[in-house]
N, C-alpha and C positions, 0 to 999 in steps of 0.2 A: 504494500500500500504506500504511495507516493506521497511523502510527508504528514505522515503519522504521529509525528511529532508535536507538529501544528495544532491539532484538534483536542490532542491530551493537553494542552500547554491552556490555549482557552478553556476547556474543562475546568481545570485547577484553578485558572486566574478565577475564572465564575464561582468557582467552590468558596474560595479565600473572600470572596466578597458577601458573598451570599451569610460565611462564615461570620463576619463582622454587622449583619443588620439583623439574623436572625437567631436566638438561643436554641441549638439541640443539644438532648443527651451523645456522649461522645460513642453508646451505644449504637443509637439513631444513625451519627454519617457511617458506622463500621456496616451494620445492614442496610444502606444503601450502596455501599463500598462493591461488599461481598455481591449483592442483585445486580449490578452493572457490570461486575466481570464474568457474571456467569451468562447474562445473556452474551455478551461478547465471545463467551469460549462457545456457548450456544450456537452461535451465528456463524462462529467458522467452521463449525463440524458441519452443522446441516445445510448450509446453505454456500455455495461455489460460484453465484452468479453476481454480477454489479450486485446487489439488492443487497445478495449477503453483506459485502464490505460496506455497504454503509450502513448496515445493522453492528457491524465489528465496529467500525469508527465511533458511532453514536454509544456502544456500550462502552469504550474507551474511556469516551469523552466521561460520560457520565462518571463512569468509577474512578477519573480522577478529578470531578468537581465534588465527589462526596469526602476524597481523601483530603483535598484542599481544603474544605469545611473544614474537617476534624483538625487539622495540620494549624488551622487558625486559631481555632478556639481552644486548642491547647496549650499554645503558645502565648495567645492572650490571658488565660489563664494561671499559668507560670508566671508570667511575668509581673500579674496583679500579685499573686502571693507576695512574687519577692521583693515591690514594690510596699507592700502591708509589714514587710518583716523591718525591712528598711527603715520604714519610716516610724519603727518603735525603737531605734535606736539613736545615738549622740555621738556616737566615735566612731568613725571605721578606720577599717587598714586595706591597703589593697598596693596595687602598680598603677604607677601614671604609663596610660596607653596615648594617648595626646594630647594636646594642650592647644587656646587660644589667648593672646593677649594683646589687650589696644589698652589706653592711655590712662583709663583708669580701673580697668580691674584685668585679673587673668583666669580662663575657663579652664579649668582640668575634667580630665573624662578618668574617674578612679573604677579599674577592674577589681573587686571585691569576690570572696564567695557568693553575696546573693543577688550580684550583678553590678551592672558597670551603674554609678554616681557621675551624674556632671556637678562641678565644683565650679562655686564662682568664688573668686580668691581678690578683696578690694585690699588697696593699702597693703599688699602683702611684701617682705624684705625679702622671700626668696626671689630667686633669679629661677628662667627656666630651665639654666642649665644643671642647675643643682636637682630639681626633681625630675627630670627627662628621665623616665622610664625605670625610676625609683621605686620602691615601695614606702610608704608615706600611711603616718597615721591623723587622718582629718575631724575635731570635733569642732561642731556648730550645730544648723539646725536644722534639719533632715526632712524634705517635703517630697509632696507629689507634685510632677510638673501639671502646670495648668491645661485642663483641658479644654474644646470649646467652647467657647463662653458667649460668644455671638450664631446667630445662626447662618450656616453658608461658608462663615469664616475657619480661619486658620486653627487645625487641633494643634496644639504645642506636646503636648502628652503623645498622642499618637505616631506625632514626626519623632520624638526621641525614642520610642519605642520601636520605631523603625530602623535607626541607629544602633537599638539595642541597650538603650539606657533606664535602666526601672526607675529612678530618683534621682533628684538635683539637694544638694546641701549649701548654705549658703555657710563657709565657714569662719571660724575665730579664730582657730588656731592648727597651721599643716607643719609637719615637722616629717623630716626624713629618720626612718627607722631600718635596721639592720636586716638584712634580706636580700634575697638574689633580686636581681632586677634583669628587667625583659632587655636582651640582647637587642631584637628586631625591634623595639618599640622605641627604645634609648636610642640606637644608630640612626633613624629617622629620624626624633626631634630635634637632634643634635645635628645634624645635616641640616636641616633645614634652618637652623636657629644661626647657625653658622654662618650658612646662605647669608640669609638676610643683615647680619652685620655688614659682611664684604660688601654686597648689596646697597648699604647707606652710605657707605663711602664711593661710592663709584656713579650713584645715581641721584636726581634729584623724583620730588612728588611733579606729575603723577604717575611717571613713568615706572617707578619703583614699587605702587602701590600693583600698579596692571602685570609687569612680573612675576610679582609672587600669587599673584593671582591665577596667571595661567599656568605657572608652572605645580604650584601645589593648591591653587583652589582657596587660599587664605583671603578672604575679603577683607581680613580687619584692616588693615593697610592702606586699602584701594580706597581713593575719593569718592562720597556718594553720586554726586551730581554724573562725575566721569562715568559711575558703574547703571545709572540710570539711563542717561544715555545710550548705553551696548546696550539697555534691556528695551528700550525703545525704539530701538532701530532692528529690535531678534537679533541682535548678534553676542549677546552676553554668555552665550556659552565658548565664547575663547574664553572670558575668565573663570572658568570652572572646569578644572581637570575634567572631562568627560572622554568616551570613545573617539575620538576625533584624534586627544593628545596622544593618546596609547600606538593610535595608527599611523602617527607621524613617528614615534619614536620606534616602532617595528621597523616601518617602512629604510629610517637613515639605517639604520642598523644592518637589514635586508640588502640594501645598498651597498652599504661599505664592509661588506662579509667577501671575500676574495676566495675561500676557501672553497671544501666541497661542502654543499649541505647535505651533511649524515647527521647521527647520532647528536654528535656533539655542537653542531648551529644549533640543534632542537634544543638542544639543554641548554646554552649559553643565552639563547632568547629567552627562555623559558624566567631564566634566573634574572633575569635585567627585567623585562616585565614587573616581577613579583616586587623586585627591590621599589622600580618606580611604585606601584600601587601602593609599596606599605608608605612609601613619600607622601604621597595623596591621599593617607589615610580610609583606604580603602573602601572610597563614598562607590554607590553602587551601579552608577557609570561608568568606573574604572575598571570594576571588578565582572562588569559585562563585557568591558570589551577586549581584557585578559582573560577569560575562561573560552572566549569566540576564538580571540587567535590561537589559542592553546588547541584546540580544534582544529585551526585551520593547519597547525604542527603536526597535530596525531594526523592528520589525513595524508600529510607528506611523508609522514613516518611508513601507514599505513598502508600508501599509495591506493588511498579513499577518497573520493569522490567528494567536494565540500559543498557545501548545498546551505547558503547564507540563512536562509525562511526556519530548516531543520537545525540548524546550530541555533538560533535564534530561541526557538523554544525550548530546546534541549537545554540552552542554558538560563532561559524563563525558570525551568522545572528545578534547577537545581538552586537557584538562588531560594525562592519559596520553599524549598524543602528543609532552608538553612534556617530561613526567618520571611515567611510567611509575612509578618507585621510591614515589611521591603515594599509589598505593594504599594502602602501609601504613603510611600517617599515620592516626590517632585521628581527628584531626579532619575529613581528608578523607573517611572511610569513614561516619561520623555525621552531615555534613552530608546526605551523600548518599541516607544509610538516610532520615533525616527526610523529603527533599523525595520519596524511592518513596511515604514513607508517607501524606504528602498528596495525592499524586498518583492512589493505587490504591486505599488503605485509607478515606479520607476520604471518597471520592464515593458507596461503598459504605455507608459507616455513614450517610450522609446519609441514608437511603433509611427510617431506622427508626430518627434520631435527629436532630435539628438545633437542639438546645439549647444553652447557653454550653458548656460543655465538649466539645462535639465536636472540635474541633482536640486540644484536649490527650488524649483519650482514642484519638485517629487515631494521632499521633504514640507517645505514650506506647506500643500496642499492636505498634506499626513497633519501636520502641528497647527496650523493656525489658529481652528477651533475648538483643538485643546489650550491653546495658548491661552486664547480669548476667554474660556470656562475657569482657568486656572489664575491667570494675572489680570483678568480685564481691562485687555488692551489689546490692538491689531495695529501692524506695524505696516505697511503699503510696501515699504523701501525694502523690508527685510527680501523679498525676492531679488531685488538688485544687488544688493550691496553684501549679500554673505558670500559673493563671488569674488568681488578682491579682497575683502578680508579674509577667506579662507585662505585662499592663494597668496598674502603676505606673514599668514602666518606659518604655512609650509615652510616658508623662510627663516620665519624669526623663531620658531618654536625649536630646531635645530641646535641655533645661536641660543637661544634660553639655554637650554640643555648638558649643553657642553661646556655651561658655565661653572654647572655643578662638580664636575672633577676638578677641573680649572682652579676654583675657589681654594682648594686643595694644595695642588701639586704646581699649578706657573701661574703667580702673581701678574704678567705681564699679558697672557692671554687671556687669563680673567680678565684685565682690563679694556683690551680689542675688543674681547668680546660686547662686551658689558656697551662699549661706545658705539658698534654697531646697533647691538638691540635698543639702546635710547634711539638711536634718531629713527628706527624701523618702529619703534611704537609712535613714537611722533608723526608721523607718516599715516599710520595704522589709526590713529586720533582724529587727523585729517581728513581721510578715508570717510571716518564714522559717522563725526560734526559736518562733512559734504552731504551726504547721502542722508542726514537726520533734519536738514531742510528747516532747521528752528519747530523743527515739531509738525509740520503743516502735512506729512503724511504717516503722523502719528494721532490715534484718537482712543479714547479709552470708551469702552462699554460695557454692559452688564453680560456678567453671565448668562451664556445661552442657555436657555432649558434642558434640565437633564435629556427630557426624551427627544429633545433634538438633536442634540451631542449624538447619543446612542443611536439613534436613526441615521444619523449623516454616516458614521464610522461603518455600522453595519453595512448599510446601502452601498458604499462607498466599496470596502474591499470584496464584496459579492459580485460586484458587477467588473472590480478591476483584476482582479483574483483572475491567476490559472484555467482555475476549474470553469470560474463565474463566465470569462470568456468563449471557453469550450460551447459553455450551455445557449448562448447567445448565439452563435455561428449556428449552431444546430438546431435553432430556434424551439429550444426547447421553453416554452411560454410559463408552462405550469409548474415547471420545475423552478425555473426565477420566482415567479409569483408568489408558492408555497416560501421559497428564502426570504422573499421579502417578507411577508406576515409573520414567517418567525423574528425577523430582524422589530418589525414591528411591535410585535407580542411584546419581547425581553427588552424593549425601549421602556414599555409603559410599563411591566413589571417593574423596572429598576427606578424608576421615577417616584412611583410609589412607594417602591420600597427608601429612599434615601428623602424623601418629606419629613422636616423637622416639627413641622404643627405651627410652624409661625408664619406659611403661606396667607395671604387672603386679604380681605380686610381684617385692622383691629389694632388696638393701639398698645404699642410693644415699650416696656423700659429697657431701654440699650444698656448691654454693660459698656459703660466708658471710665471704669476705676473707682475714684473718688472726685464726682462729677454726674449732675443731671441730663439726662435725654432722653426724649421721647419722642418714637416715630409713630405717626399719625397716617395709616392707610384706606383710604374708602374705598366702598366699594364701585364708585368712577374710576377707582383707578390715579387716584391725583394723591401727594403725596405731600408731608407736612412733617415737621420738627419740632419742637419746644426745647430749646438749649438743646448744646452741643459737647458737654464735659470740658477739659483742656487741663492741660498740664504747662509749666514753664521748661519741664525736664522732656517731654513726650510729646511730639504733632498727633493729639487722638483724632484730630479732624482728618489727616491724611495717614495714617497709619491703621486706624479702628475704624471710624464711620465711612471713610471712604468704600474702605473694602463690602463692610457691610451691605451697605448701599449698590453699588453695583452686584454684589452677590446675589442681592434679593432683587434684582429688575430694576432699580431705582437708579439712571443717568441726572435727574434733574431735579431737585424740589420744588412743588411748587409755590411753594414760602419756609418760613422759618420763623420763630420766635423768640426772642432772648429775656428771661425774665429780672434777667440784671448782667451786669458787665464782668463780674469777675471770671478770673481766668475759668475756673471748674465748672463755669457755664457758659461763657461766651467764646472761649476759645476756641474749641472743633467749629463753633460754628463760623467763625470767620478764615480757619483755615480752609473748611470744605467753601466758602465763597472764594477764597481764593485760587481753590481748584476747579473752579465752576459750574461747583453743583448746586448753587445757591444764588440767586439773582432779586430775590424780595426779604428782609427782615426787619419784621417790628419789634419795637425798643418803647419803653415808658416814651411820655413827649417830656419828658424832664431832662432825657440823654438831648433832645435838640441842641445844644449849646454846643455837642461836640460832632455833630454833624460832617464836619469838613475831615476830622480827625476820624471817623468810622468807615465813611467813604473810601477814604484813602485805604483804610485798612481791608476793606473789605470788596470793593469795588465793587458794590453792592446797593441795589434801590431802597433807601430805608422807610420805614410808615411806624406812625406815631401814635402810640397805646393808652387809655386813659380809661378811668372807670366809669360804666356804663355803656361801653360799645360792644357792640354784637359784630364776631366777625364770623362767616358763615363757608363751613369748608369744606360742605356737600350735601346733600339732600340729608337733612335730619341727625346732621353734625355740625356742630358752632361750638365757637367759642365766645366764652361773655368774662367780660373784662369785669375785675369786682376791686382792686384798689390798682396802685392810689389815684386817687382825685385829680380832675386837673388839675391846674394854676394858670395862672398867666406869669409873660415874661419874666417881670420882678422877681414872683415867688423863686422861679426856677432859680435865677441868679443870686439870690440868697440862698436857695439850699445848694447849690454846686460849692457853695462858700463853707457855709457851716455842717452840713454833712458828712462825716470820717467814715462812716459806715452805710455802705450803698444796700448791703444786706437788706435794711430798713426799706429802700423802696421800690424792692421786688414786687414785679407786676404778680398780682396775684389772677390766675383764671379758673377757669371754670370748664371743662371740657363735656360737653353733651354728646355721647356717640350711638345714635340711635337710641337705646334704652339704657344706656349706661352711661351715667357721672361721674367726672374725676376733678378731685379739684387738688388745682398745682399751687403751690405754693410758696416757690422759693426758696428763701433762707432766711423768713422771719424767724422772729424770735416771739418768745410769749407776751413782750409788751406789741409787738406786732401782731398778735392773735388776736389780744383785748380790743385794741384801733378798729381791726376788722369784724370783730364780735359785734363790735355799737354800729359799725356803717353797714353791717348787709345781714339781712332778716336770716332766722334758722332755716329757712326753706332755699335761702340762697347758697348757705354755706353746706348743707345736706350734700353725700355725697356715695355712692356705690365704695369709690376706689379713691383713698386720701394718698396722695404722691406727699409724704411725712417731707417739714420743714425740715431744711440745712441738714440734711444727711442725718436724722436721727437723734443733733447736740439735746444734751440733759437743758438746755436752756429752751427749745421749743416743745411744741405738742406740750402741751399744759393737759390735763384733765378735763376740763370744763371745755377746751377747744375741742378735745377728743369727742365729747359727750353731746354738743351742739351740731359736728361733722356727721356723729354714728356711721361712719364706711363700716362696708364688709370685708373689704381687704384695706391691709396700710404696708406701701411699697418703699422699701428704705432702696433709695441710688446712694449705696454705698461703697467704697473699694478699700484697699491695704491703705492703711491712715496711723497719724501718729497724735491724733486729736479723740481718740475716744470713740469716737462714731460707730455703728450707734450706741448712744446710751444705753447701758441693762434698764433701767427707770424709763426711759420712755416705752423700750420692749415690754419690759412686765404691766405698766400699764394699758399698753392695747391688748393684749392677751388676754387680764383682767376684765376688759369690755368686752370680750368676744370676741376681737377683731382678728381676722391669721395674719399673719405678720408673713412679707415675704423680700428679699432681702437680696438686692444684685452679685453683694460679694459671697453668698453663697450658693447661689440659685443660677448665677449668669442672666443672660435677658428672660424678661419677663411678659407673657402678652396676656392681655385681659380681655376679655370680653362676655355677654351677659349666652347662658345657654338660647335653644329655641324657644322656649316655653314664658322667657324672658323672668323666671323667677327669681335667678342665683346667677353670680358669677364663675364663670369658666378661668382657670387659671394655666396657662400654659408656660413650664419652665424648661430652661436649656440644659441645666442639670437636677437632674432628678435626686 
């Protein structure tokens, strides 16, 4: 059977997914395991004809999406334990297997008995050299990495568990302890560390940062703007060791081999490979695309037949078999899209195109709409312009390379070296900033819908596919047709299956830390804010809400609202205007005075809030402004004077969403409850869902404010804080009234809304 590889290889990826959305007993995938292989052994005994073999594939496939399943959940399971055991501990011992360090802290990755710890090490006096591949005893404070906390966005837990990491420690005190230390782990960081000293003396930013970037994949180094840029243009994988580097350094290697290829090229490649990947710390684009050419060794070994599509899965299967968790790495899912795409896409467009762009327009057609799913963005240029950057990196990637003996053994040609690859990355810079056009054929957008993703890919390599071809020349109609409906079928299966519950209309508390947001979706379809969190230390507007927002379908808002200026609330939202996802926000009219200064800041249309306006933000959804008061100019200008505390003149609203109330509140305090008590009647302050004042402080939510509001739920927008937040006292007392308390810093986002029946509120959270 003519790549059989292929169908077991999707099998398993389907299994290991399948794995991750749905709970069975580990009994459960073993008897569906065992029922797929026996139709399969079935099917080859009785049946000799086409029919049979795709009864044999199909039971293939199947018995390894059931081993996949189990393969998942096992491993998932291991690794919660050791992550549970972990994190009942304060001290571990273990080996530094790698290390990151930028300016102000340094990340160690500690190999332990109950698994590998990422270490973040602030203000630490060791140097990297002293713990490179040490054994090290670390006590601090021992957590779970975060999981997702937004819906759509980024799992942080997941990505490190794909790495292979059970727990992060932030520590107080690492000290080097007596014990053998990792040969291979130590000769790497210490290369590398080495590297990059020679490295600062020979180069300047940003050339230096792009360097180390290509050569081992180290971002910390690398300028943001510069590395935004390569990611805007699709060309950011020169800075990340991927299959590309591994095939330039075969290839010189291949090259400059004089010798016979026997036995001994096989091993000598073998071993140079291995060396680079442990340089690169063996991210999972390296490690695909040294077990491919290992492959493509044993077949010359072999004198076998190499077959890219069947290496390709062969080594899909083996990576998953290792660590399953690998699926939902970036990089292992992108390497992988890439080599389908050469693999299916390529041979196909050959056929009615074979010009310099062919590769790029292969891969490009394979990745774009993953791209767009994953980073929410499309790049126009990236078909142009990955053709002479590829082509000058053949160049310079050579010259990187042979830096690294260089650095070593002749001080002088480390230095040629080093002056060639600046002015080739300058060049290479050039290259980028031409073809990047100031952005104009760069645009960001929302996540395509799962089932479209899954339908385009499907569609896509059925009809470009080998086989899919065959079927088409022989016009075989029903046979496509049945593909497509299954391609169809497992779109919307998967759709459903990866729905978080925060689709729809309804109005969601965003986690943005310690910091208010609330997104407002109707069911027009139109889309609304109330503050934006922010930080002095973190962009949440472009780092958190952004992603969000595009994750969930949202390019634009159709307004926003700030219910006072401080950073924890006004910040994301004047970064996401600066991004452009914001072109309307209202502000008290008491901010008028700083008008010119908002603008600037925001480039942004502003409109002026007061109490007693009704602002209406869909059929049977408004907002009603309930403080503060107007004034005229005067007043304003005396309280812009006498005012320390803007807290005080939080717009207060009122959110009506169909049959459900929420009233927002800012960051008054309880003599700003009393103020509001006297100017708006019980029936005005009555509320389903109290968004609780200033993050929860022992100084708001009074009693008597609780007992005139009566919500049924009260929502603390709270994060990691060094202010107390929220209060136990304010907690204990909504509890006392019956109110559930539900809480972003342990809930993650929050959506509300009333069931059908319209009696009770619906509560849906990101963590459960």
């Amino acid at each position: 059977m003519r790549r059989v590889f292929v169908f077991i290889a999707i099998g398993m990826g389907s299994g290991a997914v399948a794995g991750d959305l749905a709970e069975m007993d580990t009994f459960g995938w073993w008897i569906g395991a065992v029922t797929a292989f026996l139709l399969a052994a079935a099917s080859s005994v009785l049946m000799k004809h086409s029919r049979g073999k795709c009864f044999i594939r199909t039971g293939m496939a199947l018995c390894a999406f059931f081993i996949g399943g189990m393969l998942l959940q096992s491993y998932a399971a291991e690794a919660d334990a050791r992550a549970t055991r972990l994190a009942e501990l304060h001290e571990i011992e273990g080996t530094v297997v790698s290390m990151r360090q930028t300016a102000d802290k340094m990340q160690v990755t500690v190999r332990t008995d109950q698994g590998d710890v990422l270490v973040g090490c602030y203000n630490s006096r060791l140097q990297p050299v002293m713990l490179a591949g040490k054994s090290v005893r670390c006590s601090g404070d021992l957590f779970l990495p975060q999981q997702r906390r937004n819906p759509g966005c980024f799992d942080y837990r997941k990505y490190l568990m794909s790495c292979g990491i059970s727990a992060q420690m932030t520590v107080r005190n690492i000290e080097v302890i007596k014990g053998n230390a990792s040969f291979l782990h130590r000769s790497a960081i210490l290369i590398r560390e080495h590297f990059a000293r020679e490295l600062a003396v020979s180069m300047k930013e940003p050339v230096r940062g792009m360097v180390t970037a290509m050569l081992f994949g180290d971002k910390s180094m690398l300028d943001r703007e510069v590395y935004e840029t390569f990611q805007k243009n699709g060309t950011a994988h020169i800075l990340a060791v991927s299959g590309l580097h591994i095939g330039f350094l075969y290839g010189i290697f291949n090259f400059f081999w004089r010798g016979r290829k026997g036995l001994f090229f096989y091993g000598t490649a073998s071993v140079l490979l291995f060396a680079y990947a442990a340089l690169a710390e063996f991210s999972p684009s390296v490690v695909r695309a040294v077990l491919m050419i290992l492959m493509h060794l044993g077949a010359g070994v072999f004198r076998r037949r190499y077959d890219l599509l069947t290496s390709t899965a062969f080594t899909f299967m083996l990576m998953l078999v290792y660590n399953p968790m690998q699926l939902f790495h970036t990089g292992f899912q992108l390497s992988f899209l890439a080599m389908a795409s050469l693999g299916v896409i390529l041979p196909c467009m050959k056929e009615v195109y074979s010009g310099i762009f062919l590769s790029s327009l292969a891969i490009q057609a394979g990745m774009m709409p993953y791209t767009a799913y994953l980073f929410n963005y499309i790049s126009w240029s990236a078909f142009l312009v990955n053709v002479p950057v590829i082509f000058l990196a053949g160049i310079l990637m050579p010259a990187a390379m042979s830096m690294i003996p260089f650095s070593f053994l002749c001080e002088p040609l480390f230095q040629a070296a080093a002056l060639f690859l600046e002015q080739g990355c300058r060049i290479l810079l050039w290259i980028n900033d031409f073809f990047y056009m100031e952005g104009s054929l760069f645009f960001d957008t929302a996540s395509p819908p799962v089932f479209f993703t899954a339908a385009y890919y499907g569609i896509l390599f059925l009809a470009v596919s080998e086989k899919g071809r065959i079927l088409f020349i022989r016009k075989k109609w029903k046979v496509l047709a049945a593909g497509a409906g299954m391609v169809l079928l497992f779109s919307g299966l998967l759709a459903v299956s990866l729905q978080e519950g925060f689709s729809g209309p309804g109005v969601t508390f965003v986690d943005v830390g310690q910091g208010d947001c609330i997104h407002i979706r109707t069911p027009e379809g139109r889309n609304y804010m109330i503050d934006g969190g922010g930080s002095i230390r973190y962009d949440v507007g472009k780092k958190t809400l952004k992603p969000y927002l595009l994750k969930n379908g949202v390019t634009k808002l159709d307004a926003a609202f700030a219910t006072h200026l401080h950073e924890d609330h006004f910040g994301g939202l004047r970064s996401l205007a600066q991004e452009g996802l914001i072109e309307k926000i209202g502000v008290y009219e008491g901010n008028r005075l700083l008008e010119d200064k908002l603008e600037q800041e925001t480039d942004a249309e502003l409109f002026y809030l007061y109490k007693g306006q009704r602002v209406v933000l869909g059929e049977g959804i408004f907002l009603d402004i309930l403080a503060p008061e107007r004034k005229n100019s005067r007043e304003y200008e005396l309280l812009a004077r006498k005012q320390d505390d803007e807290n005080a003149g939080s717009l207060i609203m009122k959110l009506t969403f169909l049959d459900m109330t929420v009233l927002i509140t800012g960051d008054i305090d309880q003599e700003g409850e009393e103020l509001l008590m006297k100017s708006c009647t019980r029936e005005q302050l009555q509320c389903d869902v109290l968004k609780v004042a200033h993050h929860g402080s022992k100084y708001s939510s009074s009693e008597a404010f609780l007992d005139v509001a009566s919500p049924e739920i009260a929502v603390f927008q709270v994060g990691r804080n060094s202010f107390g937040h929220p209060a136990p006292s304010v907690i204990e007392n909504c509890r006392q009234k019956g109110i559930m308390v539900y809480r972003n810093d342990t809930s993650g986002a929050i959506r509300t809304g009333k069931n059908k029946d319209g009696n009770s509120i619906l509560v849906q959270r990101m963590i459960e």
